[in-house]
C-alpha positions as CSV (number, residue, x, y, z in Angstrom):
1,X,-24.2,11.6,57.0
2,X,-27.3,13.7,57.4
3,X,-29.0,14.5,60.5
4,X,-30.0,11.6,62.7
5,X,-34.0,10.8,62.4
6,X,-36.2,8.6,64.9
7,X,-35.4,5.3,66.1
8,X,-32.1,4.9,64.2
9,X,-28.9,3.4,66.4
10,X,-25.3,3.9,65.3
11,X,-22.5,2.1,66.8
12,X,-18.3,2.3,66.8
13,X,-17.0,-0.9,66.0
14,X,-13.4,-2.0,65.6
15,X,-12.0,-4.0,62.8
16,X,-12.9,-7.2,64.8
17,X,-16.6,-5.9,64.9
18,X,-16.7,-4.9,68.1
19,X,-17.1,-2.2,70.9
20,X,-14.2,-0.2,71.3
21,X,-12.8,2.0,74.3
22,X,-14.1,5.1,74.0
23,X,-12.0,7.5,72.8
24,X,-11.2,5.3,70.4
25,X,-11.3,6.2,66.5
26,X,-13.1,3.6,64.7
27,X,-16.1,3.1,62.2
28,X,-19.2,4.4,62.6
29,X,-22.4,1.8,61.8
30,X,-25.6,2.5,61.3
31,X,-28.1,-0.1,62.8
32,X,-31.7,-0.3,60.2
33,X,-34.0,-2.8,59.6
34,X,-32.1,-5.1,57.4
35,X,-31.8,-5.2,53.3
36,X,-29.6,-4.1,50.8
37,X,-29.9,-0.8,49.0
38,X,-31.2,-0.7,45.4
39,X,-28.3,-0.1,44.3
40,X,-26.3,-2.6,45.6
41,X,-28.9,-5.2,43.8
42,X,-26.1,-7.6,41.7
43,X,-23.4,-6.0,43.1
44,X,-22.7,-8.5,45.6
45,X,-19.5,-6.8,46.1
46,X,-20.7,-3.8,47.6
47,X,-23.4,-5.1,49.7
48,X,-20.0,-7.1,51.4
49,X,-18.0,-3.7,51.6
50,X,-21.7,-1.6,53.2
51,X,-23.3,-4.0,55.4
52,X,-21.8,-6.6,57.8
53,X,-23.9,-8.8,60.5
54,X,-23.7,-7.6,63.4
55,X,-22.8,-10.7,66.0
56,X,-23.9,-9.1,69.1
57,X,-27.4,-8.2,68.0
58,X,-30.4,-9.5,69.8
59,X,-32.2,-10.8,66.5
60,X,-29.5,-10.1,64.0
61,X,-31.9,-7.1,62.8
62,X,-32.1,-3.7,65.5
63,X,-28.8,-3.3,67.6
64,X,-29.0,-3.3,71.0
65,X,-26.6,-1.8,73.3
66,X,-26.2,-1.4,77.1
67,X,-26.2,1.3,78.7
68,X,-22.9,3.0,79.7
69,X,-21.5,6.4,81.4
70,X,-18.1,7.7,81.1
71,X,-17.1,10.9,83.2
72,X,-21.2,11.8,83.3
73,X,-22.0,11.3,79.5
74,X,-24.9,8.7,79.2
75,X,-24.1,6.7,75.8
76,X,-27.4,5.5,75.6
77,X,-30.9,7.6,76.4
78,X,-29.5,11.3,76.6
79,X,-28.7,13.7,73.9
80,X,-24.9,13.7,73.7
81,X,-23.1,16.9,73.0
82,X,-19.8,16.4,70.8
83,X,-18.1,19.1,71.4
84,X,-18.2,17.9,75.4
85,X,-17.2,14.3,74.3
86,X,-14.4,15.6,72.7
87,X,-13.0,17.6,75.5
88,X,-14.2,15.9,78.5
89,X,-13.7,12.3,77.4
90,X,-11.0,12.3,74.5
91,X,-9.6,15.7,76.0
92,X,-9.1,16.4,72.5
93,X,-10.4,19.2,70.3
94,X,-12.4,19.8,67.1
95,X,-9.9,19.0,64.0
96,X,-8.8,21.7,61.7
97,X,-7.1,22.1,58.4
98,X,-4.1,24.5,58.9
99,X,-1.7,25.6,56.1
100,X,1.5,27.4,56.6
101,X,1.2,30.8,56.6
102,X,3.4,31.4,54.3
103,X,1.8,29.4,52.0
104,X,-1.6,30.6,49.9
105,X,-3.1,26.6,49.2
106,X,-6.6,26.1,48.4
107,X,-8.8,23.4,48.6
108,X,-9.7,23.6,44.8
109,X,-5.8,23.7,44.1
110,X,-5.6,20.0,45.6
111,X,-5.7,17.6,43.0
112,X,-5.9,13.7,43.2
113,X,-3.0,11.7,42.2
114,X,-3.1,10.3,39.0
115,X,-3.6,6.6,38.9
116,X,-0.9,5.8,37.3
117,X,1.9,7.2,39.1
118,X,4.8,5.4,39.6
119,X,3.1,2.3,38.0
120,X,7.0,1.9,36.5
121,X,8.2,0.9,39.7
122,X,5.9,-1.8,40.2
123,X,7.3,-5.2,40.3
124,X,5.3,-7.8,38.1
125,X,5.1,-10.9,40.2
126,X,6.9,-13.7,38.2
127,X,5.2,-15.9,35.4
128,X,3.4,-19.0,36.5
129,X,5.0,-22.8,35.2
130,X,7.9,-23.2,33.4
131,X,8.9,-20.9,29.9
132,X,8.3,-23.5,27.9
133,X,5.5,-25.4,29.5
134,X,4.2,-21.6,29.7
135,X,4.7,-20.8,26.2
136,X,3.3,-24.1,24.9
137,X,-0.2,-23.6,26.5
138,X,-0.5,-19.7,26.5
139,X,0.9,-18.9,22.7
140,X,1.2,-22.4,20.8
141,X,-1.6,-24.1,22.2
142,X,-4.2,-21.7,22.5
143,X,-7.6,-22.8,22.5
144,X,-8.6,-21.8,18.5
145,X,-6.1,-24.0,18.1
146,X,-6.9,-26.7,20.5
147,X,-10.2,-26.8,18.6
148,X,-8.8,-27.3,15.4
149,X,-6.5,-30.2,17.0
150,X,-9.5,-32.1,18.3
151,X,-11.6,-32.0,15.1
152,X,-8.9,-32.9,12.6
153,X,-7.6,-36.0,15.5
154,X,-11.3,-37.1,14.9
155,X,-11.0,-37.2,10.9
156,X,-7.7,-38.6,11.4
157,X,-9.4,-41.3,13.2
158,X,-12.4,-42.1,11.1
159,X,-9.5,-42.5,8.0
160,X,-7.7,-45.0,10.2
161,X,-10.9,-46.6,11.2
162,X,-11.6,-46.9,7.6
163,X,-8.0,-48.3,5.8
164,X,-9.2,-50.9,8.7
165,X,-11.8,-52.1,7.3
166,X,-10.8,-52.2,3.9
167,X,-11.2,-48.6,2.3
168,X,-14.4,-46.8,1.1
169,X,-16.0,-46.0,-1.9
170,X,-16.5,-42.7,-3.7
171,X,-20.1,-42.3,-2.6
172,X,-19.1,-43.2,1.5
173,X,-16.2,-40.4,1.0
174,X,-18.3,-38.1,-1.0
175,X,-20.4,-37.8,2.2
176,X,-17.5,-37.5,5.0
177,X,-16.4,-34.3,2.3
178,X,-20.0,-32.7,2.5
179,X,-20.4,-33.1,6.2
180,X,-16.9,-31.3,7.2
181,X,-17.3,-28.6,4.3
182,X,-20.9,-27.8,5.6
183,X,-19.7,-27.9,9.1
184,X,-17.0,-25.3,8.5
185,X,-19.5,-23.1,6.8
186,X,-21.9,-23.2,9.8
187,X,-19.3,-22.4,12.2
188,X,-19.1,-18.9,10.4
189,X,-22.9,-18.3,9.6
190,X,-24.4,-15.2,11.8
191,X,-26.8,-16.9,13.4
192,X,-25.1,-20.2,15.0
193,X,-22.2,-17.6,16.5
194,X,-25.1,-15.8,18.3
195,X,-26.1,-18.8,19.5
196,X,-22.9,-19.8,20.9
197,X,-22.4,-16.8,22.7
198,X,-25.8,-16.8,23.9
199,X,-25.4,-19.9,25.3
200,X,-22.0,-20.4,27.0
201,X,-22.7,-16.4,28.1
202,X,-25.8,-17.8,30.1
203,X,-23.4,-19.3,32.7
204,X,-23.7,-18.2,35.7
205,X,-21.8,-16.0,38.2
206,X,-22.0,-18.2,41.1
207,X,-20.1,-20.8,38.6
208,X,-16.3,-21.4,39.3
209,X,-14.1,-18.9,37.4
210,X,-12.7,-21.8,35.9
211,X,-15.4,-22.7,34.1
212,X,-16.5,-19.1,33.8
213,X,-13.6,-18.5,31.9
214,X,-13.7,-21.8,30.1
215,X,-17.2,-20.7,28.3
216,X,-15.7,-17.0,27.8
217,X,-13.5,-18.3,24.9
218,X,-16.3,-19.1,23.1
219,X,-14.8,-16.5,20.1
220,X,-12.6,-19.3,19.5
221,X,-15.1,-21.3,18.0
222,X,-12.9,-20.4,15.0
223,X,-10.7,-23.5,15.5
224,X,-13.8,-25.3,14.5
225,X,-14.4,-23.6,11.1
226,X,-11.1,-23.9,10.1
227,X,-10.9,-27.8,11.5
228,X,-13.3,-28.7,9.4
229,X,-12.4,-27.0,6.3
230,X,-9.2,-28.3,6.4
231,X,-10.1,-31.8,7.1
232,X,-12.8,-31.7,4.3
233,X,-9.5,-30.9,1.8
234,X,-7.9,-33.8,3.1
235,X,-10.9,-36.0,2.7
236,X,-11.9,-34.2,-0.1
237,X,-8.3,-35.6,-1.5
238,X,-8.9,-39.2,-0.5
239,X,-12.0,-38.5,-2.6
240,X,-9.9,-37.9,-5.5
241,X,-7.4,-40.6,-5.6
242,X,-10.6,-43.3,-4.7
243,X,-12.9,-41.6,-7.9
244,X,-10.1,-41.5,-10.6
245,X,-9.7,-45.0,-9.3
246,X,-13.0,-46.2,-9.8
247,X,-13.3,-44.0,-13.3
248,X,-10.2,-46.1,-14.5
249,X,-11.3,-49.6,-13.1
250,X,-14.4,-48.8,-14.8
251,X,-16.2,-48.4,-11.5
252,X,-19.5,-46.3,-10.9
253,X,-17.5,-43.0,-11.1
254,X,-18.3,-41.1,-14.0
255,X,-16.3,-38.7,-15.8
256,X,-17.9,-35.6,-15.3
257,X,-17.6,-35.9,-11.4
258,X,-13.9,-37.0,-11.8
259,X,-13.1,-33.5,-13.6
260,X,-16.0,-31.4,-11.4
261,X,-14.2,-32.8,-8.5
262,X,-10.8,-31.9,-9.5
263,X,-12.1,-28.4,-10.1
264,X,-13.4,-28.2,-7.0
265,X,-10.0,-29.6,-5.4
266,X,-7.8,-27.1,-6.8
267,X,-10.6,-24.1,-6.0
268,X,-10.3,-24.6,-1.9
269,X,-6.6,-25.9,-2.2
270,X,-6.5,-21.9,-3.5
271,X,-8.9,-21.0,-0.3
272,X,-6.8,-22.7,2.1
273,X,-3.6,-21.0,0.9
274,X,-4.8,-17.7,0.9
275,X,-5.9,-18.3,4.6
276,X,-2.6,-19.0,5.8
277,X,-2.1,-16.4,8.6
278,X,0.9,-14.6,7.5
279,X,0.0,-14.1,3.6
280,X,-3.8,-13.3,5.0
281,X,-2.6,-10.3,7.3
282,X,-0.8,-9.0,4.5
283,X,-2.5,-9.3,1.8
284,X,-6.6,-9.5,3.9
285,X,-8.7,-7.4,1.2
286,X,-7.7,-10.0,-1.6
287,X,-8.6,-13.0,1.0
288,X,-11.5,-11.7,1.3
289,X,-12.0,-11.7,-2.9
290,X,-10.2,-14.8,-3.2
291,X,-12.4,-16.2,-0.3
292,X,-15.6,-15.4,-1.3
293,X,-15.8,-15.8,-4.9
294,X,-13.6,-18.8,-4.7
295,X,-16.0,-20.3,-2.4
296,X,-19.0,-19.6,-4.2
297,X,-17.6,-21.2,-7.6
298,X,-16.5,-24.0,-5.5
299,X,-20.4,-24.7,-3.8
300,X,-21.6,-24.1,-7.6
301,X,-19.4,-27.0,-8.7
302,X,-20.4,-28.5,-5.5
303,X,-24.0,-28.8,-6.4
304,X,-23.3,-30.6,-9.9
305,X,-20.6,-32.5,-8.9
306,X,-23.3,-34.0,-5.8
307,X,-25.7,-34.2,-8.4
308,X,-23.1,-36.6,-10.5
309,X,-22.4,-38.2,-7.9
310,X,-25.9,-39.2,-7.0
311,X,-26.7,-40.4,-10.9
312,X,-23.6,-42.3,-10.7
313,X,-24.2,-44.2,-8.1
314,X,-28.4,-44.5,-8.2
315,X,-30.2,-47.9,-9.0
316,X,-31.3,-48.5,-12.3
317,X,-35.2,-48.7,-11.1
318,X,-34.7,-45.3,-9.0
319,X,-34.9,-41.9,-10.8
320,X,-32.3,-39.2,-10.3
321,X,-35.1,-37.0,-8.3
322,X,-35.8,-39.9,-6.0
323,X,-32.2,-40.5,-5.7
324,X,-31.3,-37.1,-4.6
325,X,-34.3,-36.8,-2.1
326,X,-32.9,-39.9,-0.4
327,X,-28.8,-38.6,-0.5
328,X,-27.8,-37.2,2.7
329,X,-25.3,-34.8,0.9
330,X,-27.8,-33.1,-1.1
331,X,-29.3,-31.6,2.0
332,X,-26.2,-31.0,3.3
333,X,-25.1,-29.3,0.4
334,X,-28.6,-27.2,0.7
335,X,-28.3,-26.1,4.2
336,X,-24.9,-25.1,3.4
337,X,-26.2,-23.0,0.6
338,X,-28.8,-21.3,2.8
339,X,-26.6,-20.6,5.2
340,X,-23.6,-18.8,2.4
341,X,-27.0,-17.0,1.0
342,X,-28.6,-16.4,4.2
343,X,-26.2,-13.2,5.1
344,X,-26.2,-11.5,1.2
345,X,-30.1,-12.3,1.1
346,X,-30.7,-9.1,3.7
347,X,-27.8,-7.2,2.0
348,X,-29.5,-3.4,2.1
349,X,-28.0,0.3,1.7
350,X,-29.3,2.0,4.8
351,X,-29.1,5.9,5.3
352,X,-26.3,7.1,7.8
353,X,-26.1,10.2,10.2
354,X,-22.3,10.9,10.4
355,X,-20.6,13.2,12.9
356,X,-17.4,14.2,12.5
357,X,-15.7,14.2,15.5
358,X,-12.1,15.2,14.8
359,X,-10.0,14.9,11.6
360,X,-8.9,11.4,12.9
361,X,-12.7,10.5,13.9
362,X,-16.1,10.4,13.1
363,X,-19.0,8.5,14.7
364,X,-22.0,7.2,12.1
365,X,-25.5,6.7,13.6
366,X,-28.0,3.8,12.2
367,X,-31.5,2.8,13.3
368,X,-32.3,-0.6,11.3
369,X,-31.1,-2.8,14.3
370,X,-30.4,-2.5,17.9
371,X,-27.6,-5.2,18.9
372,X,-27.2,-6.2,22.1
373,X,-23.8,-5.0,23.9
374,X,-20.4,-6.3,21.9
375,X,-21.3,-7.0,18.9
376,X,-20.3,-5.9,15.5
377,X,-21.5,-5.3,12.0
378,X,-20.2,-5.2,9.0
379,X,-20.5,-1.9,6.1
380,X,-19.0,-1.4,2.6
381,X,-19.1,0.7,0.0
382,X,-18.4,-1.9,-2.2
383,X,-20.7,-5.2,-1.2
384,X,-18.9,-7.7,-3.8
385,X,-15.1,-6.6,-2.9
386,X,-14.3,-4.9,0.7
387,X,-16.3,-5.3,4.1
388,X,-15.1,-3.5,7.2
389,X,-16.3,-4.9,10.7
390,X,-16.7,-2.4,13.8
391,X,-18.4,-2.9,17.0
392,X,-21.1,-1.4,17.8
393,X,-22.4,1.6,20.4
394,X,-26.0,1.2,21.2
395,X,-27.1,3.0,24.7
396,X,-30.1,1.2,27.2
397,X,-33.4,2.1,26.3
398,X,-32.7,3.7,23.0
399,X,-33.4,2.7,19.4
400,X,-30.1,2.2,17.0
401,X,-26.6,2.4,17.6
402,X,-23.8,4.0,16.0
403,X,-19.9,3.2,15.0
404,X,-17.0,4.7,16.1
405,X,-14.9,5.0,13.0
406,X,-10.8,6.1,13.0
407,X,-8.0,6.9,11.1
408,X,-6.8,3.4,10.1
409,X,-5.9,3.0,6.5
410,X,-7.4,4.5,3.2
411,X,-10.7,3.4,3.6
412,X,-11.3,4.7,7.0
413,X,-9.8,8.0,6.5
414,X,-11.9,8.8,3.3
415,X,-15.0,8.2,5.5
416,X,-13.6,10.9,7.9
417,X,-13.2,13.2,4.9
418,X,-16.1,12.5,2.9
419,X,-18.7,11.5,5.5
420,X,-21.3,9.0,3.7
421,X,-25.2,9.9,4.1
422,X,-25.7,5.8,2.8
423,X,-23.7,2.7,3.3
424,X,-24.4,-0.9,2.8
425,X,-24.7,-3.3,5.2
426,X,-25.0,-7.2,5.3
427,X,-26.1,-9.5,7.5
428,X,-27.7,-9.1,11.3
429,X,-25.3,-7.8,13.8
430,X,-23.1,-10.5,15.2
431,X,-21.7,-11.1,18.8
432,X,-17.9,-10.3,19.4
433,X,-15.7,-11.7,22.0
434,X,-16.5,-8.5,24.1
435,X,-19.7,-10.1,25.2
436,X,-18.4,-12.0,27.4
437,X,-18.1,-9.1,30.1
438,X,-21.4,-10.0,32.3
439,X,-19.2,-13.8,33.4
440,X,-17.3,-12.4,35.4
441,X,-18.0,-10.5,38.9
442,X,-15.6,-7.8,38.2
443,X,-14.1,-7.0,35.3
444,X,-11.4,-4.7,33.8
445,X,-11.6,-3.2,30.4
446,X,-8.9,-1.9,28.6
447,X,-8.9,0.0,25.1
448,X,-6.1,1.9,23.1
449,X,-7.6,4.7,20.8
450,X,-11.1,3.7,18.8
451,X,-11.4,0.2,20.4
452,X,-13.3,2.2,23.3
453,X,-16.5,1.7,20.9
454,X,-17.0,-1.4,21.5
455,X,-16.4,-0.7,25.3
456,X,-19.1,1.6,25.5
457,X,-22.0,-0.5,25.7
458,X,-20.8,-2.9,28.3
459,X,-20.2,0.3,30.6
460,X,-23.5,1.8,30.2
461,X,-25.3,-1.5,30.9
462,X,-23.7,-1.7,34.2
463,X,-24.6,-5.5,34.7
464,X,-21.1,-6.1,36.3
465,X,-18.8,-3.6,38.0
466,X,-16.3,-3.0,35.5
467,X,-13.1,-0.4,35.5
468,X,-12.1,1.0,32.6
469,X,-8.4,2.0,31.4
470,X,-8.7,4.0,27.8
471,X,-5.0,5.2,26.6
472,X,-5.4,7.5,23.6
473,X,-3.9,10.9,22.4
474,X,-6.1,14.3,23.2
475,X,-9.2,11.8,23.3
476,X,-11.4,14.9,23.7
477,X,-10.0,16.4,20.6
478,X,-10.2,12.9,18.7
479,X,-13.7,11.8,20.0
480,X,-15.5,14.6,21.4
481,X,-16.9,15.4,24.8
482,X,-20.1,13.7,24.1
483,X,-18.8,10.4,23.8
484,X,-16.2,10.8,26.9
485,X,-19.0,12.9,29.1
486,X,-21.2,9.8,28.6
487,X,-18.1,7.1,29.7
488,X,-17.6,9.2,32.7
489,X,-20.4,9.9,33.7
490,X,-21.3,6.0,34.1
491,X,-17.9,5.3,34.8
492,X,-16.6,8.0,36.9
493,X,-13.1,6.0,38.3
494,X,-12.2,5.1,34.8
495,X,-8.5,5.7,33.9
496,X,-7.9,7.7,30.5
497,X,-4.3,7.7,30.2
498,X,-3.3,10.5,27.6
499,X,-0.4,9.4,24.8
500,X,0.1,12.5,23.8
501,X,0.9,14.0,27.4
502,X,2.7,10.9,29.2
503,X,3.8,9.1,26.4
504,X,3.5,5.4,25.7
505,X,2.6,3.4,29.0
506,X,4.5,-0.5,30.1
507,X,0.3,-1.5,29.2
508,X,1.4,-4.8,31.1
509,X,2.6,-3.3,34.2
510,X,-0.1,-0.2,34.0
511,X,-3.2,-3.2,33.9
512,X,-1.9,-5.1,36.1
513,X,-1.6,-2.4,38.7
514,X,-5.2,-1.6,38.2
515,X,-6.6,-5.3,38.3
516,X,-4.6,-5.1,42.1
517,X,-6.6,-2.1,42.7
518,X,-10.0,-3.1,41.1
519,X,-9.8,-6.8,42.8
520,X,-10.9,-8.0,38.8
521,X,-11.4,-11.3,37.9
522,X,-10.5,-10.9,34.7
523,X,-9.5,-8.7,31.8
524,X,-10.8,-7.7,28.7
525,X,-8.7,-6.0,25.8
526,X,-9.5,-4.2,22.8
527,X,-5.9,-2.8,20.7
528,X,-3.9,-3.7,17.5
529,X,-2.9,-7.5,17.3
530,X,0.4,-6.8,19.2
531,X,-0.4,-5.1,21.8
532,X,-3.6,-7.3,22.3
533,X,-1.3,-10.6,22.7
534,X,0.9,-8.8,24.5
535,X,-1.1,-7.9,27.2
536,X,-3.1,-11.3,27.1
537,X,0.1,-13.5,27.5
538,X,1.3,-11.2,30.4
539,X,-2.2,-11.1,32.3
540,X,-2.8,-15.5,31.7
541,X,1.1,-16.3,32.5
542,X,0.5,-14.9,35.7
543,X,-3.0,-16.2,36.4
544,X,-5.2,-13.5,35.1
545,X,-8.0,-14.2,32.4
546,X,-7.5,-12.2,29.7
547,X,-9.4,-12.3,26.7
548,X,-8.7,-10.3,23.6
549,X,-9.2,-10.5,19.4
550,X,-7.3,-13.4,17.7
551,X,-7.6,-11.9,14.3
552,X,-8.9,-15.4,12.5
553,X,-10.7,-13.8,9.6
């Protein structure tokens, strides 16, 4: 506290907010003309833990205090001298540091406890509900797949309403087919995810954390894709069996859509089994093949089998153009197309400034795009075969970003080797899960090793108070001072817990300690897929959001 200036009061108020005895040790206030300090503005928290309203003031602004002696000290109106307070009132003396004097201590040899001592002694409190009602909502029933429950139920239910009334023919199918297979496309096209995180990320912080958290799985959205796409098979099926059965009652059904839709059956029954989680996580680079050019022979066949379809089924008096302008699935089928194109059409090779931070590291550095904090792009070397996905690191006020890139597999490591001066990209840069960060008031953040990338951003924006825990061997060594400088020096009570130095930490026990410490209202995770779930289950089963990766693509 620096010297005292002109018409200032300061008062010693007890925990209850009021005048003590003197002699008393208690809190020092300083009395000003009301507000909040700059840089308290959104930090709500710390204008409750600086400023408190002061009951016994005469307008609730200047504090007032009546005038008191003790032992010939005026309190109010007469320059006090400490050093007499001390020994006439408190008959106590100025404080001192002594040190044995056997001892030679220093003050710069005094270090701060690390945070995480003795975290292994904590006691986790015990999970919330029942195992298996607790298992069934945190780890079976997550919401990806709650999503996926409620749009199938709804097909479901539109093919009951249907065998109700009678059945359907192909051209009524045909369209329930294009609208679910269109639908799953949208729900992975750049631009609508941005939109859903925009959207449900707009919710405000004086909201419930119920809802709050509600609208911060928004990056399960995936449960939609994959509801649709799945009930489009099935329909897609019915399809099937309801056009080879018109083809052989000599119905409307021609031929050539019979075997186009056939084709296109057995295309995204091969989709749909390479999706399955297990043989995806395994085996993800020839997904990705088998996705995409599957997929793109199957909207091909699409097109002509619509096209059938349409001739099939026109009047006699209408032409095919005027019957396709009027077919609800052609459209469908053409915004579907747009949006599968829409991504390759700004497919570019951009030029690349790589640093090399370790032999296990190295950060690239673009300027085509600035993306707003937690998102991701995608680069390849190879556009038709391989795409790799890492969130971004752009800083306030500055143009571009950059990508921290680690030792993770072949791929990664021969960037680290043989840094690349070009790279192609696809796509605009699209909103991750880490987004979510401004919903909650305060938040903690934890990353193992290169997921502190996507970190970064959120940090330096400052929007929320956020606490960061970062466990990762010789990080300095791996990802230069730079980088760690820059997270310290916005985040100067951030926990870096070294791997290398105290081995691997109970990451359940060692974030829960700090969300106790930190007061969060949630936490964020960025690891592998075990530890990720992991964590998640043991922050939510004891009543802590926790929001991480769910690996869906």
């Amino acid at each position: 506290m620096e010297r005292p200036t002109p018409n200032n009061n300061v008062s010693v108020l007890n925990a209850g907010g009021n005048l003590p005895p003197i002699g008393q040790v208690e809190v020092m206030w300083a009395g000003d003309a009301g507000g909040i300090s700059r840089g308290d503005l959104s930090l709500p928290y710390k204008s409750t833990e600086r400023y408190r309203v002061i009951p016994f003031a005469g307008n609730g602004v200047k504090l007032e205090f009546p005038p008191a002696t003790y032992k010939g000290v005026i309190a109010r109106g007469t320059t006090v001298d400490p050093e007499k307070v001390l020994t006439e009132v408190c008959g106590a003396t100025r404080p001192v540091l002594r040190f044995p004097s056997d001892h030679n201590v220093s003050l710069s040899t005094l270090e701060k406890a690390d945070p995480w001592d003795g975290y292994e002694d904590d006691v986790l409190p015990p999970k919330r509900q029942g195992r298996y009602l607790r298992n069934l909502r945190h780890q079976i029933l997550s919401l990806y797949r709650r999503l996926f429950g409620i749009v199938f139920a709804v097909n479901v239910s539109i093919i009951v309403a249907i065998l109700c009334q009678g059945g359907a023919n192909a051209q009524r199918l045909g369209l329930i087919v294009i609208a679910n297979l269109s639908s799953s496309i949208f729900m992975r096209q750049d631009y609508v995810i941005n939109a859903f995180f925009t959207v449900f990320c707009a919710v405000p912080l004086s909201w419930p954390l119920w809802i709050r958290t509600i609208c911060a799985r928004v990056y399960h959205i995936g449960g939609l894709h994959s509801g649709f796409a799945i009930s489009g098979v099935v329909w897609l099926t019915l399809f099937t069996g309801q056009a080879t059965r018109e083809l052989l009652n000599v119905g409307p059904t021609s031929l050539l859509t019979v075997v186009l839709t056939y084709c296109i059956l057995v295309l995204l029954l091969g989709i749909v089994i390479s999706a399955i989680p297990a043989l995806r996580s395994k085996h993800h680079n020839r997904f990705e093949v088998t996705h995409r050019f599957l997929g793109w022979t199957a909207t091909l066949l699409v097109w002509c089998q619509v096209i059938s379809l349409t001739n099939d089924y026109r009047r006699q008096d209408q032409s095919l153009g005027h019957g396709l302008l009027y077919a609800a699935p052609f459209w469908l089928v053409l915004a579907m197309t747009i949006s599968i194109a829409l991504p390759w059409v700004r497919l570019r090779k951009v030029p690349v400034r790589t640093v090399v931070l370790s032999s296990h590291a190295v950060r690239l550095y673009f300027d085509y795009a600035t993306p707003v904090a937690g998102s991701f792009v995608r680069i390849s070397d190879s556009p038709l075969m391989e795409w790799h996905s890492f969130g971004t690191v752009a800083e306030p006020g500055k143009q571009g970003f950059s990508l921290v890139v680690s030792q993770a597999g072949d791929w990664t490591s021969k960037k680290i080797l043989n840094p690349p001066s070009e790279i192609w990209v696809r796509g605009i840069p699209t909103i991750g899960f880490i987004h979510v960060a401004p919903l909650f008031r305060r938040l903690l953040l934890v990353a193992t090793g290169s997921g502190i990338g996507p970190c970064v951003p959120c940090i330096l924006e400052q929007r929320v108070p956020i606490r960061l825990l970062w466990t990762s061997p010789n990080v300095r060594q791996t990802f230069g001072d730079e980088l760690v400088d820059t997270i310290l020096e916005k985040s100067p009570d951030a926990v870096i817990y070294d791997t290398r130095v105290h081995g691997r930490p109970d990451m359940v026990k060692l974030t829960y300690r700090l969300v106790r410490e930190f007061n969060a209202e949630a936490v964020c995770i960025i690891s592998n897929q075990t530890l990720t779930q992991k964590v998640v289950y043991g922050m939510m089963s004891r009543g802590i959001p926790a929001f991480g990766a769910i690996w869906d693509s």
